[in-house]
N, C-alpha and C positions, 0 to 999 in steps of 0.2 A: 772697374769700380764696382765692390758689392752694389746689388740690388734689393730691393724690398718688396713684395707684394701681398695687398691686402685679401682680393677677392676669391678666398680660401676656404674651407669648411672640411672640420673632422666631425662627424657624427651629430654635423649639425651647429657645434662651434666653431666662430669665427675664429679663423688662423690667421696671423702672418708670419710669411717666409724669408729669411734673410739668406741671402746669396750670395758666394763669392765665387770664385775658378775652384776653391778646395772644398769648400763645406754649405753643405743646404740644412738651415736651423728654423723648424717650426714652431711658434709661440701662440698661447692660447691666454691672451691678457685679460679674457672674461671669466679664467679659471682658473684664479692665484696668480696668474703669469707665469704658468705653467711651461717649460718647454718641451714638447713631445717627441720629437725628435730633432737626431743629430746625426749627419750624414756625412763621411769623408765621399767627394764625388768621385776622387780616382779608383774607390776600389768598390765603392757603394755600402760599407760596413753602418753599419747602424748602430750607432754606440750603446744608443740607452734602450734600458727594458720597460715593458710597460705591461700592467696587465690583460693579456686575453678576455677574459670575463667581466671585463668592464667599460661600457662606455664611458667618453671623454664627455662628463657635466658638472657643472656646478652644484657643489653640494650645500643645504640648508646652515648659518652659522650656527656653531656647537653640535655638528654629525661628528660620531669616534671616527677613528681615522684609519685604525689597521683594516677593519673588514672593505673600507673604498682605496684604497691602497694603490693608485691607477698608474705609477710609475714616472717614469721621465724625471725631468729635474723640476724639483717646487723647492719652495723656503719655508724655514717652521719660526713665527715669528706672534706674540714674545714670548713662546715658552713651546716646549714639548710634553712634560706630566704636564696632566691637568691641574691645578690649585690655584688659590685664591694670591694675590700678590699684589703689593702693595695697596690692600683692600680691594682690587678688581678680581672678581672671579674669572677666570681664562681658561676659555675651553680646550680641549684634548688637543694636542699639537697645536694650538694656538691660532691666532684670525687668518692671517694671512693667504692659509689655502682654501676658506671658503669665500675668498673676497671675490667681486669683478671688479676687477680692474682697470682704469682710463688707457688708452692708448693715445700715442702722436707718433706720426711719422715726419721724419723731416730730414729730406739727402737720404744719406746712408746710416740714419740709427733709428733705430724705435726709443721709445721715451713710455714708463708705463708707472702709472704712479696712484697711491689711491692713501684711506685713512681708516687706521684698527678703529672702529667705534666706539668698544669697550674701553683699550688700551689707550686710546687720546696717542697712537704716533704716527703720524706722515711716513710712509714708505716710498721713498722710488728710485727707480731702477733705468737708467740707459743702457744699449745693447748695441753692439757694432761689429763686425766681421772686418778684421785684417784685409783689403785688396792682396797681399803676397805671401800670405803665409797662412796656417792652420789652425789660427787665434782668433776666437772672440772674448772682446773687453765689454767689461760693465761697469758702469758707473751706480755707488750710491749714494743716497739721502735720505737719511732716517732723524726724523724730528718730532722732539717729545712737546708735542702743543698743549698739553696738560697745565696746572699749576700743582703738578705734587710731582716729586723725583719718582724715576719710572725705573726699576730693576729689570732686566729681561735677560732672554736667551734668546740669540738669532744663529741659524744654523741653514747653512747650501745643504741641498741633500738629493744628491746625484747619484739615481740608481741606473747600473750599468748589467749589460747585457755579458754573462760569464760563463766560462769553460772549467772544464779539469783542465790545473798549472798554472793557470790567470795568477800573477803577482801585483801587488799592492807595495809602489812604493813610496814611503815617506821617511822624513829624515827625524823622524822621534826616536829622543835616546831610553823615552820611559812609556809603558801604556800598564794599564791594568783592566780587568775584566769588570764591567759594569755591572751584570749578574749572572753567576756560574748557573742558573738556570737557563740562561741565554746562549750557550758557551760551548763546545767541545770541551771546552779546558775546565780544573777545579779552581784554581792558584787563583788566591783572593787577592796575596800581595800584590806591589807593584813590579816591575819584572824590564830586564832589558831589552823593549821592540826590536826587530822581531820574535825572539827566541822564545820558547816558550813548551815546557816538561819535555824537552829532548825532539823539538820540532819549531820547524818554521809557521807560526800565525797566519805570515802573509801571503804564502800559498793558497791556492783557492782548490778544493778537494772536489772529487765527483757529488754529486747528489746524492746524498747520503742519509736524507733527513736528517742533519743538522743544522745549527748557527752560530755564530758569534756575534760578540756587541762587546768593541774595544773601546775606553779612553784611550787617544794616542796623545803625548805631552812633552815639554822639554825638546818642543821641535827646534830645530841649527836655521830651520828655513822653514817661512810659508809652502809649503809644497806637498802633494798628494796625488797620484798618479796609480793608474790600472794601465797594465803591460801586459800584454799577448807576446809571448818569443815567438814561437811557429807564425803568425802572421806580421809580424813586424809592427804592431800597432799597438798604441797608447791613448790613452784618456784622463785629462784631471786638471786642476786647478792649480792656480797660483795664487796666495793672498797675505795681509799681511799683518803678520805675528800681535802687532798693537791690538790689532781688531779680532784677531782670530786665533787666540794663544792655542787652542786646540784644536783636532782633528779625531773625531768620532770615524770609527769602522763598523757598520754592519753588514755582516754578511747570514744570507739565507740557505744554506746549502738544501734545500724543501722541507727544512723544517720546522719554516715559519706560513705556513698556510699553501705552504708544497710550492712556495714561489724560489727560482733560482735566480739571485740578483747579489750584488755587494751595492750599499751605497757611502759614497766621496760623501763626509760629513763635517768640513772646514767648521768651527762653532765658537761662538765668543766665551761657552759658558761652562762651567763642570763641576760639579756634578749635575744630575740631570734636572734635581730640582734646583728654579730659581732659588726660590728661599733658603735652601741648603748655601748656595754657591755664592748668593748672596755676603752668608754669614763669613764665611771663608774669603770673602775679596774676589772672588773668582766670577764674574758674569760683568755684561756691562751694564750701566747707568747713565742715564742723561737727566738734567736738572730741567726745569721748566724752559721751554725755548732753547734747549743747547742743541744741535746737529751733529750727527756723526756722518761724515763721508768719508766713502777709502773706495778703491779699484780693487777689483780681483779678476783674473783671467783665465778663458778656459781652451785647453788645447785636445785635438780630437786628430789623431791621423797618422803617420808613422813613427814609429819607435827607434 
């Protein structure tokens, strides 16, 4: 039976560890509910990147987000640009990564849950490790306690640890380029994933000081996955289409503050402004008192 244990510390933050025979998943629920690592135990591979140059703390609400950029898996919630939305002003990648977070432990799942102050929504999050297999499940609950309808962007954003050849799979029939300043590529169109001016997108290239920042769309399935051929290993999510019609890709090849990472970016919303995505139908909304739950899964380990 997975394990849990509390009496942990990275850098001073309280950690819990959840455990199974496959995978050892550290969580830092006083920093967004952060998970800092992610561990296949049979081979010891460390899935997620995190940055060198920073320690693991809680930062001030409304700190910009790229120069603390500490890695692992957080959630950007409600919004990623900064702007005003539904008359709430919401700061740069939104509350939820400067939140501390509640924790419960109970059995085999952590339970971490807390409230955007600005944004008036209840967040929370269940976490559980498979006993037989290479899955961790999560449960959410997202609840707009406000009395005004609440527009947002909620967005997983799993940055992983990458090589030259690393492939990126998902099953979008359409993506297009968010901004060609952002980009190797120029092609503003939308264009058939992966293919892209006479190359594969989803190939991960050497360090080249470059990046990319995909819309992935018109996905067949919930699904998003990083594949190592030469090591046999995989990493990514399962979730589901009603809730997470898109699939954001960014990748840094060191040409986003010389860091090497792609991150898994499941998202309910597209384009990247609310307000845009809004006008378009494209982001979700919850009415005073409505809840949104759904499961999403995350797999770490052979390919």
């Amino acid at each position: 039976m997975p394990s849990i244990q509390q009496n942990l510390t990275v850098d001073g933050v309280p950690i819990v560890r959840l455990e199974s025979t496959h995978l050892r998943v550290d969580v830092a629920p006083g920093v967004g509910g952060r998970v800092i690592s992610l561990i296949d135990k049979h081979t010891g591979h460390e899935f997620l990147w995190h940055n060198q140059s920073l320690r693991l703390e809680l930062k001030p609400a409304g700190t910009e987000y790229d120069p603390n950029f500490y890695g692992g898996i957080d959630e950007l919630l409600p919004n990623d640009l900064g702007e005003q939305i539904d008359g709430v002003d919401c700061p740069d990648h939104g509350e939820l990564w400067t939140m501390a977070l509640d924790c419960k432990v109970a059995s085999d799942r952590l339970t971490i849950r807390g409230r955007l102050e600005k944004f008036s929504l209840e967040y929370e999050r269940e976490m559980r490790l498979r006993a037989d297999s290479q899955w961790l499940d999560f449960k959410y609950r997202i609840t707009n306690t406000s009395s005004h309808r609440r527009h947002f962007l909620w967005k997983l954003h799993a940055a992983l640890a990458v090589q030259d050849g690393d492939v990126i799979d998902c099953p979008a029939r359409q993506a297009r380029i968010v901004d060609p300043a952002w980009s190797r590529f120029k092609t503003t169109a939308p264009f058939q994933w992966p293919n892209l001016e006479g190359r594969a997108a989803n190939i991960i290239p050497a360090k080249d000081g470059t990046m990319d920042f995909f819309y992935l769309f018109d996905l067949s399935s919930g699904e998003m996955f990083w594949r190592r051929h030469d090591a046999g290993l995989k990493c990514g999510y399962r979730f589901d289409t009603r809730v997470f019609p898109y699939a954001w890709l960014f990748a840094s090849h060191g040409g986003f503050l010389g860091h090497y990472t792609i991150i898994l970016e499941p998202c309910t919303t597209m384009p990247m402004s609310v307000n845009e995505a809004a006008g378009q139908g494209q982001c979700s909304r919850l009415e005073p008192g409505q809840v949104l739950e759904t499961s999403v899964s995350l797999y770490a380990g052979p390919g």
